[in-house]
N, C-alpha and C positions, 0 to 999 in steps of 0.2 A: 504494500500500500504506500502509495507515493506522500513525504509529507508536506505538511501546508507548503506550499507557497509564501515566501517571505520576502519583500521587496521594498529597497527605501527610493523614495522619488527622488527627482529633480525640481527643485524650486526655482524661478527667476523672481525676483524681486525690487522692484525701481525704487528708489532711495533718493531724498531731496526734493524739497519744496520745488513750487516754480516760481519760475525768474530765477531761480539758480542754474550752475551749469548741471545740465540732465546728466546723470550718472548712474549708469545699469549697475546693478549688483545682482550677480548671480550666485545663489548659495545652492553649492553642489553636494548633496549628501551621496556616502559611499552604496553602490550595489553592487549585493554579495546575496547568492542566489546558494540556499541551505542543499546541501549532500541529500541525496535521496536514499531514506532508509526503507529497505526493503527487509521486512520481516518475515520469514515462513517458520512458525512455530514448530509445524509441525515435521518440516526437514531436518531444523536443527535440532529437534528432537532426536530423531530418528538418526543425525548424524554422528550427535554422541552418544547414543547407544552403541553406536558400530565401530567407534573408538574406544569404550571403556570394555565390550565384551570380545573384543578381537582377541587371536591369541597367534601371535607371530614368533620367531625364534629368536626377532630380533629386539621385540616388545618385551619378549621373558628377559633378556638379556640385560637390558635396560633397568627392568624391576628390580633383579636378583641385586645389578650392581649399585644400583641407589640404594636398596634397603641395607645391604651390607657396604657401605664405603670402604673399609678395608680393602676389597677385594678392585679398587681401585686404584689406593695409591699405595700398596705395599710392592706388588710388584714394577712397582717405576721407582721403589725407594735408593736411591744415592748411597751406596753402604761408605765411600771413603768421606761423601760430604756431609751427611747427617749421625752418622753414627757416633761419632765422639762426642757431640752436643747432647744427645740424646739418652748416653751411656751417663755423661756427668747428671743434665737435670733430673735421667728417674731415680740415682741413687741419691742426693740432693733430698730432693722430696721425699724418697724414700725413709731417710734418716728423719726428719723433722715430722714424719706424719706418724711414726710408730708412739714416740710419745703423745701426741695429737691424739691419736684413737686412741689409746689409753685415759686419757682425761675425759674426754667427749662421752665417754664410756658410762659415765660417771654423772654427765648433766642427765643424760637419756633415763638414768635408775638402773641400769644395766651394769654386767659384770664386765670386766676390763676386757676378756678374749673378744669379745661381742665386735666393740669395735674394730680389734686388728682383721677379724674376715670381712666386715664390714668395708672395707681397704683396698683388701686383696681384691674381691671379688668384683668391686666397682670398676679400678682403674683398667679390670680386664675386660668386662664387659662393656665400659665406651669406648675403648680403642677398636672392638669390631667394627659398633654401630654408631658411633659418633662425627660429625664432620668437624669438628673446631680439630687443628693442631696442636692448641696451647695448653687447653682448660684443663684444672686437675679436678676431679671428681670424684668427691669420698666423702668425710663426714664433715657436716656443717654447723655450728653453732646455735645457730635459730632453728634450724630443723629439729636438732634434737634437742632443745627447751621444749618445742611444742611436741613434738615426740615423749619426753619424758612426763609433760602434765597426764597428757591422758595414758600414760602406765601407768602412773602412781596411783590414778584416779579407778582405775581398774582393779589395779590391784590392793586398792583399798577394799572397794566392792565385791572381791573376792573372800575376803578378810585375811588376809594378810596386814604383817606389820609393813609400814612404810621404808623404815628405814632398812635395807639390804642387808642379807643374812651374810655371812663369813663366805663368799666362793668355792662350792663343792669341788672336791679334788676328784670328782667321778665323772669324766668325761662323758656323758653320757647326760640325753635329756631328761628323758623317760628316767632313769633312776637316781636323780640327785638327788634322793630325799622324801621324806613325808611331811607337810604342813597341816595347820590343824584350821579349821574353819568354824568358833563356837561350840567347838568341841568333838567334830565331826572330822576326819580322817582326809588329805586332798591329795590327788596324784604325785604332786610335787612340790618342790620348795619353791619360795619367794622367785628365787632366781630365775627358775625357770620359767616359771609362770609370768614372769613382767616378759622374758624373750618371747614365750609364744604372744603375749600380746603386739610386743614391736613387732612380731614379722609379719601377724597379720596385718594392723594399719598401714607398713612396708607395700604390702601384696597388693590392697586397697586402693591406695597411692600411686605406685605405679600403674594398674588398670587403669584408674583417670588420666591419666599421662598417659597414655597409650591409645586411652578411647580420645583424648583432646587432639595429640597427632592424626589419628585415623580421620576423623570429621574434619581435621584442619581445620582448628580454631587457635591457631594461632597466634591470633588478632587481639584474643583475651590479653593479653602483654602489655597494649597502649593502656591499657586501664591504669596498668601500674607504672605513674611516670618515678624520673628518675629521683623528684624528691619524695615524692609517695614512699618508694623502696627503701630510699635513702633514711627518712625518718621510723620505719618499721623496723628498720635495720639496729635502728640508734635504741630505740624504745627497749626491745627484745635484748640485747647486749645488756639495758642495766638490770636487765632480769634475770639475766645466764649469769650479772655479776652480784647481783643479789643473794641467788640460789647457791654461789660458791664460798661468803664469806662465813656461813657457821663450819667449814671444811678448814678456809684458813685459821678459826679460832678455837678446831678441835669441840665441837657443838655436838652433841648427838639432838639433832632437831627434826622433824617430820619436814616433809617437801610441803608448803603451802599449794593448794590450787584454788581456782575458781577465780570469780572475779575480785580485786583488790588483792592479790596472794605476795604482792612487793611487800604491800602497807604490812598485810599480816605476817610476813615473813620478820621483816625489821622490828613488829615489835616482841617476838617470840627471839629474838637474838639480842636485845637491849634484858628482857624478863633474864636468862640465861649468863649473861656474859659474866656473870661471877663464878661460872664453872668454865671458863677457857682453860684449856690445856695449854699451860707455859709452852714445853716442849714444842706444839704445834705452832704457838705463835712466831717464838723464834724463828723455827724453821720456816714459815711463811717472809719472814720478813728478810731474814738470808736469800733466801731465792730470788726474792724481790731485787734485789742488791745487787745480784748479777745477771738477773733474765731481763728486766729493761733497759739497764745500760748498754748491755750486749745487742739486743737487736735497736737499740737507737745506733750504736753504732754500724751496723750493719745497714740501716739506710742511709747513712750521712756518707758511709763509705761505698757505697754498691759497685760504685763505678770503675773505682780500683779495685775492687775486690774479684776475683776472678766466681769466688762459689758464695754465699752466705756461713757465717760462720753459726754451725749449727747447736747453739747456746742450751736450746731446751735438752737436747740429748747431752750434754754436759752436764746441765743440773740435774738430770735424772738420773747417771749412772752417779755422780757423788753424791747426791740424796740417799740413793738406794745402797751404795757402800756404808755410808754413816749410820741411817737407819740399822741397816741387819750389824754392822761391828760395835756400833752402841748399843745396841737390843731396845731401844727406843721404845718399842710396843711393852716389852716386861716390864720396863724401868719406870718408866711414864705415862702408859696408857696410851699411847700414839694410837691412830686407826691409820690401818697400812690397808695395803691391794689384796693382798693376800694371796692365795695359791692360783697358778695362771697355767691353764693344761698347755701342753704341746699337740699339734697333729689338729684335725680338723674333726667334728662329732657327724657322727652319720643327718645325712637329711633328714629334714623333716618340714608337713606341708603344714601351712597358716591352721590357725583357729576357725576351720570354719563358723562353728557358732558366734564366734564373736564379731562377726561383720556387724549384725546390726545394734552392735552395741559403739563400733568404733568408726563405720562407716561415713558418718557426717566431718567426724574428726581430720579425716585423713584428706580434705575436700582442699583447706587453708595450708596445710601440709603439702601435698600435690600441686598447688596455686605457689609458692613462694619457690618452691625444688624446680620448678622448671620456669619461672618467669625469673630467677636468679641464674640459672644455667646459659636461658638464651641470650640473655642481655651480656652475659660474659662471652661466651662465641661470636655475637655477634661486634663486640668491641674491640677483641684483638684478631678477630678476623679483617677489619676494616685496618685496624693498625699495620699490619703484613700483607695488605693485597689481596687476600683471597676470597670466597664468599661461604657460607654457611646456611645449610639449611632449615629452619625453624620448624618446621613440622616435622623432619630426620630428629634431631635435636630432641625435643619430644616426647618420640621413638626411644631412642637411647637412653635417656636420665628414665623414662619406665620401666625398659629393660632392666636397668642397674637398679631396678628396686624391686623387681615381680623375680627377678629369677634366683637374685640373693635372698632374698625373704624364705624360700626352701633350707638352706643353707644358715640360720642361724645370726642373719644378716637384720641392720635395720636402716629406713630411710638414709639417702644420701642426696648430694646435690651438689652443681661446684662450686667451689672455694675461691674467694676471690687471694684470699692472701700466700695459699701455696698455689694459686696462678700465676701467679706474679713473679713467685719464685723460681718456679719451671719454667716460665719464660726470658727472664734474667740470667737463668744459667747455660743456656743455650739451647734449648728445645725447638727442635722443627717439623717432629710427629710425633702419633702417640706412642710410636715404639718405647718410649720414656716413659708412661704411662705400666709397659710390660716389665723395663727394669725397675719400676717403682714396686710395683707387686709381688716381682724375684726377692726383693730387698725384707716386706713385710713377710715373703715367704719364711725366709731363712730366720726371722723370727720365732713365726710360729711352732717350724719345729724342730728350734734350737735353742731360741734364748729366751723365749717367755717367762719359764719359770724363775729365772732370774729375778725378775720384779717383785717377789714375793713380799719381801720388806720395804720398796717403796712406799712413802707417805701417802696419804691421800689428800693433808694437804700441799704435798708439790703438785700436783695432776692440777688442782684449783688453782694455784699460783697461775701458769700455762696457760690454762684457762682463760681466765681474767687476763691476762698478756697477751692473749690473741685478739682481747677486744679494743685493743688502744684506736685502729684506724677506724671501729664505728663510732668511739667517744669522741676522738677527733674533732665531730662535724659539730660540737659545739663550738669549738672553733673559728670553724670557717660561715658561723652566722652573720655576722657584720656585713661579709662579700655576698652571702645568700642576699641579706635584705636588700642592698644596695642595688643585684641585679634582679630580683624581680621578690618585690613582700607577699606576693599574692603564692609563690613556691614557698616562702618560708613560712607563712601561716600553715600551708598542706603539712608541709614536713614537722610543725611544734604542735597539731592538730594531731598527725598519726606517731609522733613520739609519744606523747601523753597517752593518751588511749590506749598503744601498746603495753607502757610499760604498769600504767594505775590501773588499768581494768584486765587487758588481757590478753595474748597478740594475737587470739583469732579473733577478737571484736577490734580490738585494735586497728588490725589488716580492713575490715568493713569499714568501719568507721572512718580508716581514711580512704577506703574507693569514693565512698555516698558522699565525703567532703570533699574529694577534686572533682568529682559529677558536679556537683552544687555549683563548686567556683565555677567550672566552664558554664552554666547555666546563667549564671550571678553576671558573667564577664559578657555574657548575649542579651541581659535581659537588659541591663544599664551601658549599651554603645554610648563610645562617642559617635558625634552626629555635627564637626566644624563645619562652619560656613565656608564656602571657599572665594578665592579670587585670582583674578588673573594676573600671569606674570607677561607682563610687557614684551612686546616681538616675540613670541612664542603661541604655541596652543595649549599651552597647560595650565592649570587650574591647580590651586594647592590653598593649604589652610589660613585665613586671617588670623587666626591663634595664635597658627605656630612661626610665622614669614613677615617679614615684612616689607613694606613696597609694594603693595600688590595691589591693583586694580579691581572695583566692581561695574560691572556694564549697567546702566541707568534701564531701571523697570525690570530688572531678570535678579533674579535670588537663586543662587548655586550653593546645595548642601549635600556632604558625603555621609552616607548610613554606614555605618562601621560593624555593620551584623548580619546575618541574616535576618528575615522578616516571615517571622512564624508566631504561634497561638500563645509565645508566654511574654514576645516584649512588643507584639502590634499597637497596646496600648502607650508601652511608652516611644512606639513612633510615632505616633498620631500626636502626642503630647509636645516632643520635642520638636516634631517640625513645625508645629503651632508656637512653641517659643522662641524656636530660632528666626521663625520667619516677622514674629510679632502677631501674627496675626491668626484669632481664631476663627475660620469662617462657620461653623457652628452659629456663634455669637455674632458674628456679623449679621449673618441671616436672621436672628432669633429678632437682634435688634431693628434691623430695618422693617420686619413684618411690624414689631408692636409700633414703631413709628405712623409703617399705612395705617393699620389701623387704628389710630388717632387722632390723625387727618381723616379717616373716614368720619371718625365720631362728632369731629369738630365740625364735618358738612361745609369745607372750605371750600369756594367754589374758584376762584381767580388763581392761576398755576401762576404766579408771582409769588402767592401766599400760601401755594403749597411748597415752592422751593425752598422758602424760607425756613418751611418747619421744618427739613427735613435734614440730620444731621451732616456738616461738610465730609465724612467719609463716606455718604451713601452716592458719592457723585456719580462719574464715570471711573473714575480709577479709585474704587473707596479702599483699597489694601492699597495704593502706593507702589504697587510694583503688577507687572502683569503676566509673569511667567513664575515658575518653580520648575529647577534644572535637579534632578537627583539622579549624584552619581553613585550606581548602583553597582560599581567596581568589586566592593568589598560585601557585597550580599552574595551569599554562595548559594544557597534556598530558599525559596518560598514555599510555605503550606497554603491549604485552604483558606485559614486567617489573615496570611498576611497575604495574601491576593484580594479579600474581602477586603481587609485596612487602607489597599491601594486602591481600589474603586471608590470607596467611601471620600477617601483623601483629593481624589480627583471631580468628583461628581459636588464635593459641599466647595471648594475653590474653585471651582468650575461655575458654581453658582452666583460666585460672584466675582467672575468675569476675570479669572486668575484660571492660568492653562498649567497642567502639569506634565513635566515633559521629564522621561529616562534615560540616561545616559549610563554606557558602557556596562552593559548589562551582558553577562556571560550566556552561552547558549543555552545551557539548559535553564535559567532563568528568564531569558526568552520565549522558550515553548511555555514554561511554565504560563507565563504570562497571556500568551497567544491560544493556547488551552481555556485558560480561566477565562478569558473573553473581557479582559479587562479595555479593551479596546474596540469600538465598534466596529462594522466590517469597514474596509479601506482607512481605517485609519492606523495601521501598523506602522506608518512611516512616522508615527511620534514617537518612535525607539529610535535611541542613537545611539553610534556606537562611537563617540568620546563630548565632554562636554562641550570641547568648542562648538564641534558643527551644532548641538545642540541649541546653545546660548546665540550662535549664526541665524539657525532657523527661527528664534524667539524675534529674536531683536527685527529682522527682514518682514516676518508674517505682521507684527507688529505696527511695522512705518507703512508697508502695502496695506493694513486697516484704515490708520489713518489719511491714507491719501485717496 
């Protein structure tokens, strides 16, 4: 079906009195004749059908190698030119993530081995299905805060104790143990019981990520801008540092949840703090001493430094020496790691019954794991050249949580801070990724057991030292406000709310708050008057310019919005202010005037012109056109097509023409659709305001002559 027909005329216009010299002006507006859209629903129906059900060898081939990227750039891999970079960042990383998942281990309510397969298992399964180069993928801080509330919450409602039983030295799920439930006999101990919960919300988790890939919804991402993220980030951080200081000061304290669990938390450690363990606190404030000096120095230096120098694995093997050669636990009551199997325990699959008990949980879980993954592939993917796929992506960070979740595994997501790291040290695929997981391998079953005497508060020290670059961003607020307040309100809106009520309401409460702003920021446009700049055809702000020109009887105003159902009212308003004049009012008052004069039964039109106020003349608004340029309106709805008839039809009433400029095409049809214009009068669309203000001023002086 052919569409409308769209055509701007030619106008000739004579200009200047007589007895002047006769001067033609011809005002030429541009014609531009619209693309003919030809739609057949029901071919392209049918033609993608015959695209998505095809099956070609070169289609399968296609599939296989997108869904596995591996199988793309492993055999083009550079063994003389990648492989050294690759060998240094995954052992690199490798060194700094062991004690990592060991501490992380510990936010989640989980036993230490949990997070070293946690590790293994990730950084091998994005290296098949991943397309970023850089990112490292394992355990995250905020993930397993909100990971750990709802195990503890679980395994409160199971009746269990909250605080973690001593780590069964019996490799094995199924028999670490008997718990009691009220008196009633339970398959297993605490320990287990909180892992089978993390791997089912794991399981959970990744199927949303997996089903959000598959529908490509991708798009969910822009929701969460970068101070959105940024302030969730900040919030959650004083919660992971909240949750870690009765660790540093040797507390035996139950994990707070639910909403307000900071507030409660602090005041359940101020009630308490006359039983700190000396011991523990020293030893917190030692580590202290030398784990942020040491990686400050490490960014001050990075540039000289060939590798990071790896501080936390420092303080953990002399924490862990001092602890077991002082007996720290006999002597003083320290709480250490305690026993750490070696070898890996047999599989085992989720909870089923406990879906619908954790199923909503794992929704804000699933939403931060891969809207933090993408935005990090897609950053350092832009930084090296290459591109990345968001729905692959997706893919991957679900895989890394559905297939480890068998395995004894819990949520993952990537790291921006051992990203960084792997990137600084030379990383140019995820082969690095593989010697990263060799490196946790050889841990697991070698040197695990070793940690036995580690403190547990060194693991929190680390902890809280990993959160320096989200606290940071208190910081760099003065530079937030300066470039935009309306970003720093979003971000001191979902800091708050993360960290006092909760970070899954948190996370909500700042999406509903940047929806709102961009709402808040369409509902209240600017709306400048503009004027013209001298020997030119442009048009720009009186506000903001100065020197600039208005054309006598034409009023030029730019809408800075679109024009829909929630700010038509306050266009109608503003261009009644900006212009001075309401023609509503105009009208309301010129009618109660006739009829006045009616009632007075004045007969001599001498004495009726007298009654009649000097705006009701011939030109009673003062000016006889309105130019709007409609440059920055992207959409119109029904409303605000309605606003603009109404706008046109009451200024039109009295004797004021409203005329569009620079109106986008599909704002065109829109318009040409809605019938805002009678038939043949389409050519009162322009496409910039001079011709427009040209065509005012011309139709104008050929009235009056």
């Amino acid at each position: 079906m052919a569409a409308m027909t769209e055509t701007n005329h030619i106008h000739a216009v004579m200009e200047g009195p007589e007895g002047d010299d006769a001067k033609c002006s011809f005002h030429h507006t541009m014609f531009l004749e619209p693309q003919e859209k030809k739609k057949n629903m029901k071919a392209l129906l049918v033609k993608q059908a015959k695209e998505t059900c095809s099956c070609t060898p070169a289609k399968i081939k296609d599939y296989v190698l997108g869904f596995f990227p591996i199988l793309q750039w492993l055999p083009k891999y550079k063994l003389r030119e990648y492989l050294l970079g690759d060998l240094m960042s995954g052992v690199i990383v490798g060194v700094l993530l062991v004690p990592q998942s060991i501490a992380y281990s510990l936010l989640a309510g989980l036993e230490p081995i949990y997070g070293l397969y946690t590790s293994f298992f990730s950084c091998i399964i994005y290296c098949i299905f991943g397309t970023s180069r850089h990112i490292s993928v394992s355990i995250f801080g905020v993930v397993c805060l909100m990971l750990g509330q709802v195990v503890d919450r679980e395994v409160e409602r199971a009746g269990y104790q909250l605080e973690p039983a001593v780590p069964s030295a019996v490799p094995g799920l199924g028999g670490l143990g008997n718990g009691t439930r009220n008196g009633t006999e339970l398959p297993c101990d605490r320990g287990c019981y909180a892992m089978a919960v993390a791997a089912t919300i794991t399981f959970i988790s990744g199927v949303y990520q997996v089903a959000m890939g598959f529908f490509q919804v991708g798009f969910v991402s822009v929701y969460l801008s970068d101070s959105l993220l940024s302030g969730f980030v900040t919030g959650a951080s004083i919660t992971v540092l909240t949750s870690q200081v009765k660790y540093l000061l040797g507390l035996e304290l139950p994990r707070s949840g639910g909403v307000g669990s900071i507030i409660t938390t602090w005041i359940n450690i101020f009630r308490s703090i006359h039983r700190t363990n000396v011991c523990d606190l020293i030893t917190s404030f030692l580590c202290f001493l030398v784990l942020i000096p040491g990686k400050e120095l490490n960014e001050r230096f990075k540039s000289k430094l060939k590798a990071p120098v790896p501080v936390e694995l420092f303080v953990v093997v002399a924490a862990t020496l001092a602890s077991h050669f002082g007996k720290l636990r006999e002597n003083y009551g320290s709480s250490i790691s305690g026993h750490i199997p070696t070898g890996f325990l047999p599989p085992r699959p989720p909870v089923w019954t406990l879906i619908p008990s954790v199923a909503l949980d794992a929704i804000p879980i699933a939403i931060i794991g891969f809207a933090i993954t993408v935005s990090l592939s897609e950053m350092f993917a832009k930084k090296h050249g290459y591109s990345v796929r968001a729905n692959q992506e997706m893919y991957a960070i679900g895989f890394c949580n559905i297939i480890p979740s068998f395995f004894h595994c819990f949520t993952t997501s990537a790291a921006l801070a051992k990203t960084l790291v792997k990137e600084s040290t030379g990383c140019r695929t995820q082969v690095s990724g593989m010697v990263t997981s060799l490196v946790i391998l050889l841990v697991l079953l070698v040197i695990a057991p070793l940690f036995y005497s580690l403190q547990k508060c060194v693991l929190a020290v680390i902890t809280i030292a990993s959160l320096r670059g989200a606290l940071r961003k208190f910081r760099d607020l003065p530079k937030m406000w300066h470039l935009s307040r309306v970003d720093t309100v979003i971000w001191g809106v979902t800091m708050a709310a993360t960290a006092l009520i909760s970070t899954e309401i948190g996370l909500l409460v700042g999406v509903c708050f940047s929806m709102l702003c961009v709402i808040f920021r369409t509902q209240r446009p600017e709306a400048p008057l503009l004027g013209w700049v001298a020997e030119s055809e442009t048009y720009e702000s009186l506000s903001a310019y100065k020197n600039l020109q208005t054309k006598p009887g034409v009023v030029v105003l730019r809408f800075e919005a679109p024009i829909y159902y929630i700010n038509k009212e306050c266009f109608k308003s503003t261009l009644y202010k900006q212009t001075g004049v309401n023609p509503v009012w105009v009208k309301a008052a010129k009618k109660k005037a006739e009829k006045r004069m009616l009632k007075e039964k004045e007969v001599e039109s001498g004495a009726k012109q007298s009654s009649i106020p000097r705006d009701f003349g011939s030109d009673p608004a003062g000016f006889h056109t309105i130019v709007i340029d409609c440059c920055a309106v992207q959409f119109l709805d029904t409303a605000g097509i309605r606003a603009l008839k109404e706008v046109c039809k009451d200024y039109g009433d009295i004797g004021v023409q409203v005329l569009l400029a620079q109106c986008s095409p599909s704002v065109r049809s829109s318009l040409l659709r809605g019938e805002l214009f009678k038939q043949g009068e389409d050519h009162l669309l322009f496409h910039s305001v001079h011709q427009a203000v040209d065509f005012a001023l011309g139709t104008h002086g050929a009235s009056k002559n």
